[in-house]
N, C-alpha and C positions, 0 to 999 in steps of 0.2 A: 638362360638368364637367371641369376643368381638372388634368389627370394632377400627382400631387406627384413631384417629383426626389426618385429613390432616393439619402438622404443617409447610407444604414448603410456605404456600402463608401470608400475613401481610393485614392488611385493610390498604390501601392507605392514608386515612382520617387520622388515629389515630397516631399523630404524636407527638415524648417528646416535651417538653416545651421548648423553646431555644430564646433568648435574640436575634437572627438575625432578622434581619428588611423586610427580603422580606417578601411579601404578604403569608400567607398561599394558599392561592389557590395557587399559583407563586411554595414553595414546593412542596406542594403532586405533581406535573407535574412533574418536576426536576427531584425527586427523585424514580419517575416511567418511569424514557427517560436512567436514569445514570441506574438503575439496569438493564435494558437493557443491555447496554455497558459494563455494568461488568460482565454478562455472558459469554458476547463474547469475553473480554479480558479473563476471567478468560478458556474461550475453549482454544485461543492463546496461552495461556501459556503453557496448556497440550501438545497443541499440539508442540511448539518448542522444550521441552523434547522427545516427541516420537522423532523428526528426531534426536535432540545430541546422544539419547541412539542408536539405529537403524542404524543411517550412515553404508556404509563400502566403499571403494574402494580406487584407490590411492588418494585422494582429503581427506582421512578419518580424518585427524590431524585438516586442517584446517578449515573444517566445523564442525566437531565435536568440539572445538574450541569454533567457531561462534555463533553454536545453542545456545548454553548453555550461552554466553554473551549477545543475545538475552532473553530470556529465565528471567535473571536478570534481563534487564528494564521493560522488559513486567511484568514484578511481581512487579515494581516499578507504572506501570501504574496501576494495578490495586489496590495497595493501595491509591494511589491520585483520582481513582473514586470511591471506596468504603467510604473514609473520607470525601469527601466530602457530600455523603449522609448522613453521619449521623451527621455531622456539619448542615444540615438543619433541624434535628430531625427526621430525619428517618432510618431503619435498610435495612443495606448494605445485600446483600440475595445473598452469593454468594456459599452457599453448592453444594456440585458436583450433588445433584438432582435438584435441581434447575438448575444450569445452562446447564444441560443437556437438559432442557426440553424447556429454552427459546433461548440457543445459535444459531443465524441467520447463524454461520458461516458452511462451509459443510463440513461432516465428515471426518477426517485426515486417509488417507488407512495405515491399519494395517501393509500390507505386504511389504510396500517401504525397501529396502536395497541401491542399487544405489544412489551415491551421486549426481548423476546428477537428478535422481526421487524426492529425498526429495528439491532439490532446486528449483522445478517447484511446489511442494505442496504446501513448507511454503513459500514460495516469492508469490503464489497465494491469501493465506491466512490472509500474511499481509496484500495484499494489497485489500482484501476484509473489514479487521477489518478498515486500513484506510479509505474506502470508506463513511463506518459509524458512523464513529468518527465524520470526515468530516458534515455530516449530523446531527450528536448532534451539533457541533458548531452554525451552523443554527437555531435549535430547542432554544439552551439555549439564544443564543442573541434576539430570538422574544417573549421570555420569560422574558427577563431585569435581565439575572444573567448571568450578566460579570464573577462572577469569575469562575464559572462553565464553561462558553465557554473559558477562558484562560485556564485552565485544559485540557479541550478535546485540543485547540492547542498545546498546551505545547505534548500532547500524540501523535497528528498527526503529530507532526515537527520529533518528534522519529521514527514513521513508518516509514514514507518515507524514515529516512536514512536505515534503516534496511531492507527497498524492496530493496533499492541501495546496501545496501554489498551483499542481496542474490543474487538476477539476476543477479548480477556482472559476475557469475560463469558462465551466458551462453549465456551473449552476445560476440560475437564478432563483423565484420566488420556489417555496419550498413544497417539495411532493409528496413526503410521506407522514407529515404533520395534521395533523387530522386537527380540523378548527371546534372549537366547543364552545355549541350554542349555548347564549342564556335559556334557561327552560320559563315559559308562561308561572307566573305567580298567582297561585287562586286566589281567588276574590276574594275576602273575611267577609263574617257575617254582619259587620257595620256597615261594608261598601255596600253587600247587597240590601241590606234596608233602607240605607241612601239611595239607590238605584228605583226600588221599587216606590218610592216616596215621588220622584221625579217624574216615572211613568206614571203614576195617580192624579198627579197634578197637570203634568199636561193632556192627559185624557179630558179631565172636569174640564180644563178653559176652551178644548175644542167643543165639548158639549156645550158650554152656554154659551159659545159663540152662534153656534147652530141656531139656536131659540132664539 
């Protein structure tokens, strides 16, 4: 039986010819930090479908909804880091063997039904993908390819709203707000001569009541 050619991996080096000005070294880097990222947008997105399809409980309309609006940008984010790989001359590698095998993100449990289960997942989820967005933004600007760090911002402006619609679902009153007491106000020394005047005087009237 005749071994098949491992066809999931690219040489890094061997890059089309392209009219952009960055440095080739400055590519081949780039466009080995974005396939990165588009593994794990390209998991993200899986994964926001398993909760749309999967939800149930009374919540079911509006997250189910949700997901799936989700689901749209995250499919938008990863056509804006897939093109931009190959605007530097290189191939976007986003087949589902692939990004199985390089996705940083942790595996989305099969068995969730509860809607209040699936919004601790994918609200986790995002906001693991935005942790690493986050961190391409760093990578591409110490690499001097502004427009690839405007892409990752432009992706992690999007997470954060959509960690904010998911968690939305299970916050309530707030936990790590620490409430600050009024503190007690001493006495001045007028109140306490007013005070001591009060106990003098009701002491005498209980005395000549006595008598």
């Amino acid at each position: 039986m005749t071994a098949r050619a491992d066809s999931r991996s690219t040489d890094p080096t061997e890059l089309y010819r392209t009219k952009n000005q960055l440095p080739k070294e400055t590519r081949v880097q780039v466009i080995a930090l974005l396939n990165q990222r588009l593994a794990d947008c390209i998991d993200l997105q899986t994964q926001c479908k398993q909760a749309h399809w999967n939800v149930k409980g009374p919540s079911f309309i509006g997250l189910h909804k949700l997901f799936d609006e989700i689901n749209e940008e995250v499919e938008n984010y990863v056509d804006l880091i897939a093109e931009r790989v190959v605007q530097l001359g290189g191939i976007a590698e986003g087949t589902a063997r692939v990004v199985a095998d390089r996705s940083a993100l942790d595996i989305y449990p099969l068995t969730l039904s509860r809607g209040a289960d699936h919004v601790e997942a994918l609200s986790s989820a995002l906001a693991a993908f935005g942790r690493s967005v986050r961190m391409g933004i760093e990578e591409m600007d110490e690499l001097d390819d502004m427009d690839a760090a405007d892409i990752l911002t432009e992706v992690s402006r999007g997470i954060d709203k959509w960690v904010w619609f998911v968690e939305a679902h299970q916050q309530g009153e707030p936990t790590d707000v620490e409430v600050e007491r009024p503190a007690s106000r001493p006495a001045d020394a007028s109140e306490s001569r007013t005070s001591s005047q009060v106990n003098g005087r009701q002491k005498r009237a209980r005395s000549a009541a006595r008598r």
